[in-house]
C-alpha positions as CSV (number, residue, x, y, z in Angstrom):
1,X,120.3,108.4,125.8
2,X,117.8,110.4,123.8
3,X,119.5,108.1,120.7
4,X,119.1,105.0,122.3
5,X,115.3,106.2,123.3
6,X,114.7,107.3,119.6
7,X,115.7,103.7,118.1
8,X,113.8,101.8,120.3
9,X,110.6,104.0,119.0
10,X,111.3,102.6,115.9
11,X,110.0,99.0,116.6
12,X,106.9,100.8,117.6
13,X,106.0,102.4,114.3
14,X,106.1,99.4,112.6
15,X,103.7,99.5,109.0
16,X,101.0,97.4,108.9
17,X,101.4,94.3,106.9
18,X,100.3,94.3,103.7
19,X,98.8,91.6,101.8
20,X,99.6,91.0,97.7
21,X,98.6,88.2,95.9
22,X,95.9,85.8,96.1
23,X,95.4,84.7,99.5
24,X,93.9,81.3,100.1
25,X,92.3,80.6,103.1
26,X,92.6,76.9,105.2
27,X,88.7,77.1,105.0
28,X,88.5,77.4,101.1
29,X,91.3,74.4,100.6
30,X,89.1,72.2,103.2
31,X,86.3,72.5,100.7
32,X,88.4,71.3,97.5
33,X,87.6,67.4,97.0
34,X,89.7,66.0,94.4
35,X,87.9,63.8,92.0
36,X,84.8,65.9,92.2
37,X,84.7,69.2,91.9
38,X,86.0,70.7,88.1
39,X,87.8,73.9,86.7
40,X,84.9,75.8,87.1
41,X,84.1,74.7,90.7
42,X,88.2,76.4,91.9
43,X,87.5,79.4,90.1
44,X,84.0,79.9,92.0
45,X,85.7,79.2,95.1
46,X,88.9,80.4,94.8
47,X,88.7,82.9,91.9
48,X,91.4,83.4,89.0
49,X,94.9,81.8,89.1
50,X,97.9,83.9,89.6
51,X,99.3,81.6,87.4
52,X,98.8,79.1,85.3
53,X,101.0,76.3,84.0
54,X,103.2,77.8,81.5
55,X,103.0,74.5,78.8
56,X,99.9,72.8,80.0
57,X,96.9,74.0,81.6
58,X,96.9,70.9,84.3
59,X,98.1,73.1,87.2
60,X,97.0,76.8,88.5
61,X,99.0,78.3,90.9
62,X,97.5,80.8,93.8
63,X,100.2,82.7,95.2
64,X,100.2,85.9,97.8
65,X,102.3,86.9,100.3
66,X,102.7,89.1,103.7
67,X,105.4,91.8,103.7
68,X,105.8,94.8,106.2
69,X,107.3,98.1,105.5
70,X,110.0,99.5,108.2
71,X,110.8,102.8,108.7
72,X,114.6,103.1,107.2
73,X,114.5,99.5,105.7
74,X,113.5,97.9,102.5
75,X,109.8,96.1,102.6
76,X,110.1,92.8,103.3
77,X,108.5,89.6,103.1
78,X,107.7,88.2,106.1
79,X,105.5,85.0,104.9
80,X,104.7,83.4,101.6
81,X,102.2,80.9,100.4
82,X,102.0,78.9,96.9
83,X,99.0,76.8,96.7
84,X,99.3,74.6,93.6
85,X,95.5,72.9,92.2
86,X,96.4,69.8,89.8
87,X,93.7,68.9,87.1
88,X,93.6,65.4,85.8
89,X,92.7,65.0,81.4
90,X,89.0,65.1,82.2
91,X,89.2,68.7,84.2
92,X,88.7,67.6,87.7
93,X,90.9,68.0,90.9
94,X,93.5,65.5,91.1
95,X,95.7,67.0,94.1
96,X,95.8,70.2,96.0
97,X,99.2,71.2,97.7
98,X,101.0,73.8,99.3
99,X,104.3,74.3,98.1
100,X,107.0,75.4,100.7
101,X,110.4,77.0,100.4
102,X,112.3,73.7,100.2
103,X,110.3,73.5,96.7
104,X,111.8,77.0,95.3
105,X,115.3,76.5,93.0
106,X,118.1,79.3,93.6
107,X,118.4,81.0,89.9
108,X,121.5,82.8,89.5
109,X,121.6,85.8,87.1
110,X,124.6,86.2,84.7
111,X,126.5,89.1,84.8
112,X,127.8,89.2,81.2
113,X,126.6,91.8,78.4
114,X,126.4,91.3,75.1
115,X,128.8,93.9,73.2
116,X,127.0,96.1,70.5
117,X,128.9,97.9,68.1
118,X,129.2,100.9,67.7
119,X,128.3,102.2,71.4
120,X,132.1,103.0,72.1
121,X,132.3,106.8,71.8
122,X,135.1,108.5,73.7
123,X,134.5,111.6,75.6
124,X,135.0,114.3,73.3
125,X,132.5,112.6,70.3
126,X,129.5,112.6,73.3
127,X,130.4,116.4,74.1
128,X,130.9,117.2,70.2
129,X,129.0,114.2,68.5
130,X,126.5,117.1,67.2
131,X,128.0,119.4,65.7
132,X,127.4,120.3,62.1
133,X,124.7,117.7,61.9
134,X,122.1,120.1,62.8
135,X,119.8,121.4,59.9
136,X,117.1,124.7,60.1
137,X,115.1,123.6,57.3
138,X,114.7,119.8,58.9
139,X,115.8,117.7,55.9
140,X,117.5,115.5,57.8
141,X,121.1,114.9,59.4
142,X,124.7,116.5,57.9
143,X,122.8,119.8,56.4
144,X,121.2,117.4,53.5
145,X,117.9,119.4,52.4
146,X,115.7,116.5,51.4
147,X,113.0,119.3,50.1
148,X,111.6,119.3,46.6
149,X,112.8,122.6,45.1
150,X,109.6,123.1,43.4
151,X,107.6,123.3,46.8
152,X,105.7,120.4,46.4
153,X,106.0,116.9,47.4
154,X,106.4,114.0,44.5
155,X,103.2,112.4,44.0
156,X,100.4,114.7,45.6
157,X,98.7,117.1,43.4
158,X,98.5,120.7,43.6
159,X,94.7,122.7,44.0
160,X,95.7,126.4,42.6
């Protein structure tokens, strides 16, 4: 019973939601007018893009989203909204839309690796890989002393 009791209290301590992104308002897309106002006029009234079209500049992107933390449970999204602003060639407004989740396109990730050489080492080379490549005076790997016998470096001078 006291289990039972104790996950039920969990629907109670729900997190707040927690809004990320740029969230556009209904009021703020009533006062877009395509055909009048320009670039500068959105970014007053809307501020900075969250994006921007990746080979043309024609379309910014305003995107934000609602997602609640759960006790026990990954955050998760509960809504999303992409508003897309559309510029004709001369810089005005040319359509405003919202963008829904019919409009998204499933990417699936490949799985494959590319092979590098030289990566396979067994068991005993990770464990032993080291040894005798270590060097006290630090002249580099496999006990090579790189130093200049004379004590001084080639090319720098010498104040006595």
């Amino acid at each position: 019973m006291a289990l039972a009791l104790s996950l039920g209290a969990c629907s109670f301590i729900d997190a707040p939601p927690m809004s990320r992104g740029h969230l556009v308002t209904e009021e703020q897309l009533k006062e877009l007018v395509p055909g009048v106002q320009r670039r500068a006029d959105v970014q007053a009234l809307l501020g900075s893009p969250t994006a921007r079209g990746t080979f043309d500049d024609s379309n910014w992107y305003y995107i934000s989203a609602i997602s609640r933390a759960r006790p026990m449970q990954q955050e998760a999204i509960t809504s999303q909204r992409v508003v897309v602003v559309e510029f004709d060639d001369g810089g005005k407004v040319k359509r405003v839309r919202e963008l829904s989740g019919d409009d998204g396109r499933s990417v699936s990730f490949v799985a494959r690796e590319t092979p590098v050489p030289g990566n396979e080492r067994s068991l005993l080379q990770a464990l032993f890989g080291n040894v005798g490549r270590f060097n006290p005076l630090g002249g580099g790997a496999g006990g090579i002393n790189n130093t200049n016998p004379g004590g001084t470096q080639p090319n720098s001078t010498r104040i006595n």
